[in-house]
NUTOR-782007 format. One record per residue (C-alpha): residue number from 1; x, y, z. Coordinates in steps of 0.1 Angstrom, whole numbers. Example, Ala and Ser with C-alpha at 12.3 -4.5 7.8 and 13.67 -1.06 7.14 Angstrom:
2
+-----+-------+-------+-------+
! pos !     u !     v !     w !
+-----+-------+-------+-------+
!   1 !   123 !   -45 !    78 !
!   2 !   137 !   -11 !    71 !
+-----+-------+-------+-------+
This chain:
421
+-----+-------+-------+-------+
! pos !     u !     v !     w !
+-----+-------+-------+-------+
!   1 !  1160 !   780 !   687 !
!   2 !  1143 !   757 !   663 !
!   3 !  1166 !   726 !   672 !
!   4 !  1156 !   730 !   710 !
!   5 !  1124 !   732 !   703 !
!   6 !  1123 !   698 !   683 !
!   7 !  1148 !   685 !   708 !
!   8 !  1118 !   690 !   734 !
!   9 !  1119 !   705 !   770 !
!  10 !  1148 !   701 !   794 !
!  11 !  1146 !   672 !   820 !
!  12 !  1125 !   685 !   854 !
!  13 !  1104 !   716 !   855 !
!  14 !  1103 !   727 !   818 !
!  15 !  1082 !   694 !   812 !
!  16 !  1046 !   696 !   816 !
!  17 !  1044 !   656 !   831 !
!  18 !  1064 !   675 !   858 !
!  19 !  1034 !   691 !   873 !
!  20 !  1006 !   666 !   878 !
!  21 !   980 !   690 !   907 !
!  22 !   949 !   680 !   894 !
!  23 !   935 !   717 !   906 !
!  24 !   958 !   739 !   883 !
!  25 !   938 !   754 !   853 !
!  26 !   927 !   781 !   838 !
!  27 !   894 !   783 !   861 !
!  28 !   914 !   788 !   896 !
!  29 !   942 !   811 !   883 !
!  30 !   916 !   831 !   868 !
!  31 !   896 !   835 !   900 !
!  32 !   929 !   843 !   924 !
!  33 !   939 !   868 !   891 !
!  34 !   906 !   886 !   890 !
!  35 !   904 !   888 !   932 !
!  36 !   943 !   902 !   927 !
!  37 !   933 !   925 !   900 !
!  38 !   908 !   940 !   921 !
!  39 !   928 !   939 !   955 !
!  40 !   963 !   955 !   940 !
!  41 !   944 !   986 !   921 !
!  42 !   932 !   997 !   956 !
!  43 !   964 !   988 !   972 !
!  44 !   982 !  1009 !   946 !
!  45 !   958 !  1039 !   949 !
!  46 !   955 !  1039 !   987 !
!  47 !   995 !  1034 !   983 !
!  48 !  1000 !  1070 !   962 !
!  49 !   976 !  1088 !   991 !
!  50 !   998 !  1075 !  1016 !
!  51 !  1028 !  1089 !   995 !
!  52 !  1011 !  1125 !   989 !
!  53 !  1007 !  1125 !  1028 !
!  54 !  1040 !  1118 !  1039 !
!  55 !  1061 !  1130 !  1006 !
!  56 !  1091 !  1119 !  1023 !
!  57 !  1128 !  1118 !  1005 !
!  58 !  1117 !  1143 !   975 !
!  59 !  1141 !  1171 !   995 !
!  60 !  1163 !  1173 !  1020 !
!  61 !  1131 !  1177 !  1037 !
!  62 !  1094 !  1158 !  1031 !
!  63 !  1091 !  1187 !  1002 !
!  64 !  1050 !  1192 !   997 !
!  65 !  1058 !  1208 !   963 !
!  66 !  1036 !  1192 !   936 !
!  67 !  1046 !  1176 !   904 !
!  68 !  1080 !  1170 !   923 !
!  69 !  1098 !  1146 !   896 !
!  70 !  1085 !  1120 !   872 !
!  71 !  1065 !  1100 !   895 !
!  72 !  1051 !  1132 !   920 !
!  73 !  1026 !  1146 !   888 !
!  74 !   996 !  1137 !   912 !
!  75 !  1010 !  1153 !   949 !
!  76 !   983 !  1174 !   961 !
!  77 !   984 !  1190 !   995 !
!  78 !   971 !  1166 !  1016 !
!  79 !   940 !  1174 !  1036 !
!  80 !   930 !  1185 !  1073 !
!  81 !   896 !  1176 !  1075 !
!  82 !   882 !  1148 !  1078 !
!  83 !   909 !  1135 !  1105 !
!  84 !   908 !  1101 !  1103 !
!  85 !   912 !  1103 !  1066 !
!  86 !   948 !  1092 !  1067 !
!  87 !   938 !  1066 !  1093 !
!  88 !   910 !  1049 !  1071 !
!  89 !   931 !  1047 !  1039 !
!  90 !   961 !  1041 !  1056 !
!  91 !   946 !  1010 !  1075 !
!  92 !   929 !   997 !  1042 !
!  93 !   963 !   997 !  1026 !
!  94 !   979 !   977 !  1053 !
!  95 !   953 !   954 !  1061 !
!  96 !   944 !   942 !  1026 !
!  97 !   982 !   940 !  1015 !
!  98 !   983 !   914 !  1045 !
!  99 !   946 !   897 !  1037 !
! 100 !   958 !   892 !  1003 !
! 101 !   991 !   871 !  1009 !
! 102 !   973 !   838 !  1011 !
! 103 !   958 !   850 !   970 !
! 104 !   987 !   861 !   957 !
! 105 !  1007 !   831 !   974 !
! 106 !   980 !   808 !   955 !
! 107 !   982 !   828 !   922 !
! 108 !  1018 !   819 !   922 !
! 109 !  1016 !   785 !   928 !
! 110 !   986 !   782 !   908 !
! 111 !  1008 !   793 !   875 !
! 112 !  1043 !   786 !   881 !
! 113 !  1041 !   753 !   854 !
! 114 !  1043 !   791 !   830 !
! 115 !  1072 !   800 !   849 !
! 116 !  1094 !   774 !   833 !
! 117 !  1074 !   765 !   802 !
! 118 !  1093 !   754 !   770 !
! 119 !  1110 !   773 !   750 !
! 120 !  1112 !   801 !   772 !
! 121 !  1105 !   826 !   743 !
! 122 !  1084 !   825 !   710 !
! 123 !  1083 !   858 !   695 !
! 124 !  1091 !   895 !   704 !
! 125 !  1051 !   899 !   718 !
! 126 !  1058 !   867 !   740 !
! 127 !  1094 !   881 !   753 !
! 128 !  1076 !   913 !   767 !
! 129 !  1050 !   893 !   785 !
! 130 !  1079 !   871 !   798 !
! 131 !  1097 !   903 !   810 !
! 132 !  1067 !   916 !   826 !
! 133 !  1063 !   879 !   843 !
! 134 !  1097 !   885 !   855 !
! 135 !  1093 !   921 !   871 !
! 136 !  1057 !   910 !   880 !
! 137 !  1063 !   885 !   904 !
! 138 !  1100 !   898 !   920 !
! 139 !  1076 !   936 !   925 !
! 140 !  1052 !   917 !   938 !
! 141 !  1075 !   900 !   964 !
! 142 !  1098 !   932 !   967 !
! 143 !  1063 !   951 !   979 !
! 144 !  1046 !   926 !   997 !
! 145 !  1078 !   912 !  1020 !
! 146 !  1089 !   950 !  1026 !
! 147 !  1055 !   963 !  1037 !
! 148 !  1053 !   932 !  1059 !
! 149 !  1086 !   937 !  1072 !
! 150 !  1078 !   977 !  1078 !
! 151 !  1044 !   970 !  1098 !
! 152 !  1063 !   944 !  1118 !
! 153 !  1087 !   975 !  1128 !
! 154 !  1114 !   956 !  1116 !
! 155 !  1136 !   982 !  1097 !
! 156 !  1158 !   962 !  1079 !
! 157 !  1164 !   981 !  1044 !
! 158 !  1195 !   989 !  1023 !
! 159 !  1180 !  1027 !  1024 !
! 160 !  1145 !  1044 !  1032 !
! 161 !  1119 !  1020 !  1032 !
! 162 !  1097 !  1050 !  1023 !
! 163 !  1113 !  1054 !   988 !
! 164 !  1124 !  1019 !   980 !
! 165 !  1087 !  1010 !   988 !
! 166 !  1077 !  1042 !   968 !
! 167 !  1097 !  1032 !   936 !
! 168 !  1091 !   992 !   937 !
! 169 !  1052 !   998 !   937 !
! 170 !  1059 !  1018 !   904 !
! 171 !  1080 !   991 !   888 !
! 172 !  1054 !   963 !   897 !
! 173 !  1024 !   983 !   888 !
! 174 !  1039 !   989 !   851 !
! 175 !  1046 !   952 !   852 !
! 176 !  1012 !   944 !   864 !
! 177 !   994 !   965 !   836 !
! 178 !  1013 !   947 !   807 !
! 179 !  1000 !   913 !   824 !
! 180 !   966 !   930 !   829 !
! 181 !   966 !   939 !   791 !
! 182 !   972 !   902 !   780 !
! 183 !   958 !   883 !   805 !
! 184 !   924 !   898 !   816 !
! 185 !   903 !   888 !   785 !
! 186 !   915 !   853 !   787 !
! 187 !   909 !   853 !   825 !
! 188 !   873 !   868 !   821 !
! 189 !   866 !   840 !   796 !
! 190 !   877 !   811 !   815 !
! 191 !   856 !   823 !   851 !
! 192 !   822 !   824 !   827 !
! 193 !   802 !   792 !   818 !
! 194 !   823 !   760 !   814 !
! 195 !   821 !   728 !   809 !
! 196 !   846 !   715 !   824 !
! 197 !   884 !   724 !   823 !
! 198 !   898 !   722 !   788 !
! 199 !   922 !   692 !   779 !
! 200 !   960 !   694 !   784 !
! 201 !   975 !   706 !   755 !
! 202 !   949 !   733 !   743 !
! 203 !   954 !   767 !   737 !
! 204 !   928 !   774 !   766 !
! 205 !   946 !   746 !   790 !
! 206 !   976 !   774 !   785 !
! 207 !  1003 !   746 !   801 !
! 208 !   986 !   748 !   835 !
! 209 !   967 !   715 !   831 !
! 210 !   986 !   686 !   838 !
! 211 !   987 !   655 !   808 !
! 212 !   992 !   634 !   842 !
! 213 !   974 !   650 !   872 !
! 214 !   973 !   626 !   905 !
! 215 !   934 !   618 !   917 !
! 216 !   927 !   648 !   932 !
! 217 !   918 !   653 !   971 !
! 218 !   900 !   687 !   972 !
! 219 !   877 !   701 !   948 !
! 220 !   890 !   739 !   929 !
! 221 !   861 !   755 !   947 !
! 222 !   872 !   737 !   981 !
! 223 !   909 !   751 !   974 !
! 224 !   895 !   787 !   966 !
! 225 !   876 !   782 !   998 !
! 226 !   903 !   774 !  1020 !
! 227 !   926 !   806 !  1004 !
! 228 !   896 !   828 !  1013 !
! 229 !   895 !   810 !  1049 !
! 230 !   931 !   819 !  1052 !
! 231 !   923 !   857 !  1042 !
! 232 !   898 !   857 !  1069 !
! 233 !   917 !   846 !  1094 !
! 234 !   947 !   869 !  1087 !
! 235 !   920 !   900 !  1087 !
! 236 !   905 !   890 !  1124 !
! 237 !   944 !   892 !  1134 !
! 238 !   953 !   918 !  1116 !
! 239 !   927 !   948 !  1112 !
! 240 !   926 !   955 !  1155 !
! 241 !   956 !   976 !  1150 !
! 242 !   941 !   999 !  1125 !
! 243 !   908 !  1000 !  1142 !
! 244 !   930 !  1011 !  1177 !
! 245 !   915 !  1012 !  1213 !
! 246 !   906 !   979 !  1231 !
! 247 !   904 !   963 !  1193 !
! 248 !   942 !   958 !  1192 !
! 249 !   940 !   931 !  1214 !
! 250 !   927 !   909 !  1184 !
! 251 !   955 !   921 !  1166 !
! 252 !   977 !   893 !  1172 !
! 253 !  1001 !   901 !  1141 !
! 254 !  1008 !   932 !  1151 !
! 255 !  1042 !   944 !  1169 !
! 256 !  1044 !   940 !  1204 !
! 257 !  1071 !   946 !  1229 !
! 258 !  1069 !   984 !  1237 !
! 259 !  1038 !   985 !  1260 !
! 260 !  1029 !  1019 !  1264 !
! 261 !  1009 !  1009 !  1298 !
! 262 !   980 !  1024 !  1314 !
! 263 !   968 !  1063 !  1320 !
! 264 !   963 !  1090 !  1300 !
! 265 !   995 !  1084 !  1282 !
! 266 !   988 !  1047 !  1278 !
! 267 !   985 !  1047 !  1236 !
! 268 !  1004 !  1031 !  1208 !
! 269 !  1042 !  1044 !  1201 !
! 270 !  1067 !  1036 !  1176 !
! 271 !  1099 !  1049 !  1192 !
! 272 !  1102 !  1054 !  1227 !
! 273 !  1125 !  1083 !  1238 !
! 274 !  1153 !  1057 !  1246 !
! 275 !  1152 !  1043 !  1209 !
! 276 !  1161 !  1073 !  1197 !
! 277 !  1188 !  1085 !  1219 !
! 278 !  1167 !  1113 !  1233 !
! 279 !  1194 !  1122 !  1265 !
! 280 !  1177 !  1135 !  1301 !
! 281 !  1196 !  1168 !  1291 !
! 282 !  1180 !  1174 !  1259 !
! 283 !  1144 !  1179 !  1274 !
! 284 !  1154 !  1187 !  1307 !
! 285 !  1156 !  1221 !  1325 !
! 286 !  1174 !  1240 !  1302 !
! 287 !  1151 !  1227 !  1269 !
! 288 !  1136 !  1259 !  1247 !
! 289 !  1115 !  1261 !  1220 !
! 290 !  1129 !  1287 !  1197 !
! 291 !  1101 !  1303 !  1172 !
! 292 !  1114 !  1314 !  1140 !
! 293 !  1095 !  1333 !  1110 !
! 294 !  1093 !  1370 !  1094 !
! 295 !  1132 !  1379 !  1102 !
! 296 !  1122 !  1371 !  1143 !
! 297 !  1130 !  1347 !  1169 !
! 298 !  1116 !  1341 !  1202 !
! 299 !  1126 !  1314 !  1229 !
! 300 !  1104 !  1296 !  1255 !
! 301 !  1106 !  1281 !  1283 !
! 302 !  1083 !  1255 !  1291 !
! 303 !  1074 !  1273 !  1318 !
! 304 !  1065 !  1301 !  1292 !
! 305 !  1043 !  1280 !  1270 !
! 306 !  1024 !  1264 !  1298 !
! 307 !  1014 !  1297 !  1307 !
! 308 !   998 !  1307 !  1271 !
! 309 !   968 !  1302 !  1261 !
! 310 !   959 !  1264 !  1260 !
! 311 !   936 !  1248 !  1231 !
! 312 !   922 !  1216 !  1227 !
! 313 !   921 !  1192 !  1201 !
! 314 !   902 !  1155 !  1200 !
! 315 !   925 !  1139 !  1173 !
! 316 !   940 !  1102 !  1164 !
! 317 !   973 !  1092 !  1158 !
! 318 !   978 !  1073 !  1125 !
! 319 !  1013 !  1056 !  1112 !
! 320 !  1024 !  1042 !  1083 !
! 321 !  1023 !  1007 !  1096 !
! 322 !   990 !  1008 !  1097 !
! 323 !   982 !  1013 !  1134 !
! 324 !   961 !  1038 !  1146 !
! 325 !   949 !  1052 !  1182 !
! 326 !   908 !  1065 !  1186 !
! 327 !   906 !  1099 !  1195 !
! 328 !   932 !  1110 !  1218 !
! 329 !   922 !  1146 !  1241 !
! 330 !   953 !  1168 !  1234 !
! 331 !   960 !  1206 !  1249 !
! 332 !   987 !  1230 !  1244 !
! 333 !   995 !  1261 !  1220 !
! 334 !   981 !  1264 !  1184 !
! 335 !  1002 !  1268 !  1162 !
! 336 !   988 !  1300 !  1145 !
! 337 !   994 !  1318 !  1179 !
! 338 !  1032 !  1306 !  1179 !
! 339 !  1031 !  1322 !  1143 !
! 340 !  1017 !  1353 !  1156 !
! 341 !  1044 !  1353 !  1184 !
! 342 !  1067 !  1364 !  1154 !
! 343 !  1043 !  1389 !  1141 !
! 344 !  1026 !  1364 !  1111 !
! 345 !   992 !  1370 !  1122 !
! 346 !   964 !  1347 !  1107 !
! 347 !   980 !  1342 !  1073 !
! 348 !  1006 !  1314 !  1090 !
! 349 !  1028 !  1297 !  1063 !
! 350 !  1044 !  1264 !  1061 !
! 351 !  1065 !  1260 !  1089 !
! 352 !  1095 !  1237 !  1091 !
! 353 !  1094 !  1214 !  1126 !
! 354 !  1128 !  1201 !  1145 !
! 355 !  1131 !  1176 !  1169 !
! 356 !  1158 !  1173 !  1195 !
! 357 !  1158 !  1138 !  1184 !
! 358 !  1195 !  1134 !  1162 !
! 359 !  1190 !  1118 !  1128 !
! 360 !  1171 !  1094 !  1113 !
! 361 !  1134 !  1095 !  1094 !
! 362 !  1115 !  1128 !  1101 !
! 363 !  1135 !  1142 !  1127 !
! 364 !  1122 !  1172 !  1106 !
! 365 !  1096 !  1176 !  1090 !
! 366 !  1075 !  1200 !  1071 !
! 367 !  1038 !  1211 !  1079 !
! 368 !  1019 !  1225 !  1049 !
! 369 !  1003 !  1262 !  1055 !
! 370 !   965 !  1246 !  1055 !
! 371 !   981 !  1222 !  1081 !
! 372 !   997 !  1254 !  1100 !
! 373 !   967 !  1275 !  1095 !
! 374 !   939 !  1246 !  1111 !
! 375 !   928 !  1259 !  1143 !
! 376 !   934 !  1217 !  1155 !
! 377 !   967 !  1222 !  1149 !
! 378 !   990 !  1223 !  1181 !
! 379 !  1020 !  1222 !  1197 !
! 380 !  1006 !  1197 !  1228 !
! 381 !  1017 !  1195 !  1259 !
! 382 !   994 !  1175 !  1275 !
! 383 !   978 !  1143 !  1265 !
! 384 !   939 !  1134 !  1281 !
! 385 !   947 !  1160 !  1308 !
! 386 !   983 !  1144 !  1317 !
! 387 !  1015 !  1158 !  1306 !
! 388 !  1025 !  1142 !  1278 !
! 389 !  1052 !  1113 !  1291 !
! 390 !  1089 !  1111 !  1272 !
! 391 !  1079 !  1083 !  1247 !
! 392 !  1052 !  1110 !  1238 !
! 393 !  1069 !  1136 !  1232 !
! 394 !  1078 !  1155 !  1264 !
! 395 !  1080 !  1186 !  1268 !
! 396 !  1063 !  1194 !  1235 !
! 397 !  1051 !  1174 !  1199 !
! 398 !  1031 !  1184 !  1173 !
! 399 !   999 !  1171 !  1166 !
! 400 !   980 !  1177 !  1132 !
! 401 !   948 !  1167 !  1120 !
! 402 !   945 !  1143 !  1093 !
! 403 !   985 !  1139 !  1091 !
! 404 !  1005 !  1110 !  1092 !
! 405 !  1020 !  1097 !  1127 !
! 406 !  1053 !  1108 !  1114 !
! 407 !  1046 !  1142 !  1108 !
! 408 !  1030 !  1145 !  1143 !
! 409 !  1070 !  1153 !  1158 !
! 410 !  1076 !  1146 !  1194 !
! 411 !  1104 !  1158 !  1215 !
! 412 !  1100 !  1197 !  1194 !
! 413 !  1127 !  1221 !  1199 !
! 414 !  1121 !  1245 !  1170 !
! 415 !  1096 !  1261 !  1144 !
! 416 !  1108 !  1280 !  1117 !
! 417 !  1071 !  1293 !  1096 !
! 418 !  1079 !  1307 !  1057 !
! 419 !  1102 !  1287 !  1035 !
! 420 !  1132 !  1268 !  1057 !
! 421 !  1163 !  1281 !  1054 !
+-----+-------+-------+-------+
């Protein structure tokens, strides 16, 4: 080690003349670091809400059961009430994960001289802070690229993006805390008052100053202005879709290509009935619902379930990806009196829901008993006075207050309330 140090950096990279950006120092990165530091805690937090809502991959089914392994010590039951809760920090997740591209792409640039500085490691302290560097920058790609990938509906992944998203935001927040721990006083010092940027070579220049910088063209401040310009611009074409309703016409990043058209059934979907290989004979004439729970069964025609007694329920639809519908008017059975229907009365329990759809991500699904037991809770069968068309559901979904899109099943062809067999 010492004979490559005295030997000097590598031809290229490694060499400080090799970077001559007259805007790189300590001033900028500590800006975009500070506006990260900020913008990744809520993404993280708002991340682990969307996790205790959906709990997906924990079981063979989303198991709600708290303190499920290492990383599920925080799972709470996730709430009813207030509705859009799921939509609001759902959308905030999204949205800022996609407003802060432009920072983080800036951060990057702003310090990759440290990516390749000379020798690559000093002493065990400086090793871990290299390591973290390393698992800091691949989690933050690995996060951003695969959320961006997910809104965009593109579904790409060697596995669930739900638990590879999951378990990469875990790997890049530890990595982000060791940074965090070394970085932030330095970072807090260099954004107070200055006189100027310190000369190459310093300890405070930190190899981000170049001993050879060309005449610059923009000022820092101009650069910082024209990364915030570029957030802007990505939230005006971005935040429509979590907003919902006429709104999602600004949206211009969001997915298109599966227009849901106009009526009463004219709302956002993910998966149309098609997509998901839902057959004319599985929700055709001979469909039933088959209730389950206490040691009974009872089947249903749809005929039968039309002719119960129908409630009503104002509530939004909220997905993962971020979009989100304003209150939609749906009617059908509540799911307590489907429990009662098997003799459970008021006290419903948790109640396992199937889909007629064959595989894939929540074709079942489980409803906690506070989601079970909410008088909002229903099996719909009709959508703003309309039957509820195939992409929707038809002849029966779910719909939950305050639960994610993907536990709002469509195309339902059993319940089975108490613990699922």
């Amino acid at each position: 080690m010492d004979s490559a140090v005295a030997a000097g950096p590598p031809p290229g990279p490694a060499r400080p003349g090799f970077w001559r950006s007259p805007l790189r120092g300590p001033w900028l990165t500590a800006v975009f670091g500070l506006i990260l530091l900020f913008g990744v805690t809520i993404l993280f937090v708002t991340g682990l809400l969307s996790y205790a809502a959906y709990n997906p991959d924990l079981a063979a089914v989303n198991d709600q059961t708290p303190g499920k392994g290492w990383l599920g010590f925080y799972l709470f039951s996730w709430p009813t009430s207030p509705t859009w809760l799921y939509r609001v920090t759902q959308g905030v997740h999204v949205v800022l994960g996609v407003v802060l591209v432009p920072v983080l792409l800036a951060k990057l640039w702003s310090v990759i001289p440290k990516l390749f500085e000379w020798p690559p490691v000093r002493s065990p302290a400086h090793a871990v802070e290299r390591l973290s560097l390393l698992l800091l920058v691949g989690g933050a790609g690995f996060e951003f690229a695969t959320g961006i990938l997910n809104v965009q509906l593109h579904y790409i992944f060697p596995g669930s993006f739900y638990t590879l998203h999951f378990y990469g935001a875990w790997v890049f927040i530890g990595a982000f805390v060791v940074h965090v721990a070394f970085r932030l006083p330095r970072a807090l010092r260099a954004v107070g008052p200055r006189l100027g940027e310190p000369a190459p070579g310093t300890e405070q220049a930190a190899g981000l100053v170049s001993p050879d910088p060309q005449a610059p063209t923009i000022s820092r401040r101009g650069a910082l202005g024209m990364v915030g310009l570029g957030s802007f611009a990505l939230l005006v074409v971005t935040a429509g879709q979590s907003v919902g309703g006429w709104f999602r016409q600004t949206a211009l990043l969001a997915p298109h290509g599966q227009d849901p058209g106009s009526g009463p059934n004219g709302f956002q979907i993910n998966k149309t009935a098609a997509s998901v290989g839902i057959r004319a004979s599985d929700i055709g004439p001979a469909w039933r619902l088959t209730v389950r729970g206490g040691g009974r069964q009872v089947d249903l025609t749809y005929a039968q379930l039309a002719a119960m007694t129908q409630s009503e329920s104002a509530l939004p639809i909220a997905c993962v990806e971020g979009w989100s519908t304003p209150d939609q008017h749906w009617s059908g059975v509540r799911l307590t009196d489907l429990a009662a229907l098997v003799g459970l009365g008021t006290r419903t329990p948790r109640v396992l829901v199937q889909s007629v759809q064959r595989g894939g991500s929540f074709s079942s699904v489980v409803l906690g008993d506070q989601q079970a037991r909410d008088h909002r809770s229903l099996l719909a069968l009709r959508v703003n006075g309309a039957v509820l068309s195939h992409d929707h559901g038809y002849p029966a979904r779910v719909i939950v207050p305050g639960a994610p899109g993907v536990h709002n099943t469509k195309w339902v062809t059993r319940l089975t309330f108490g613990e699922p067999a």
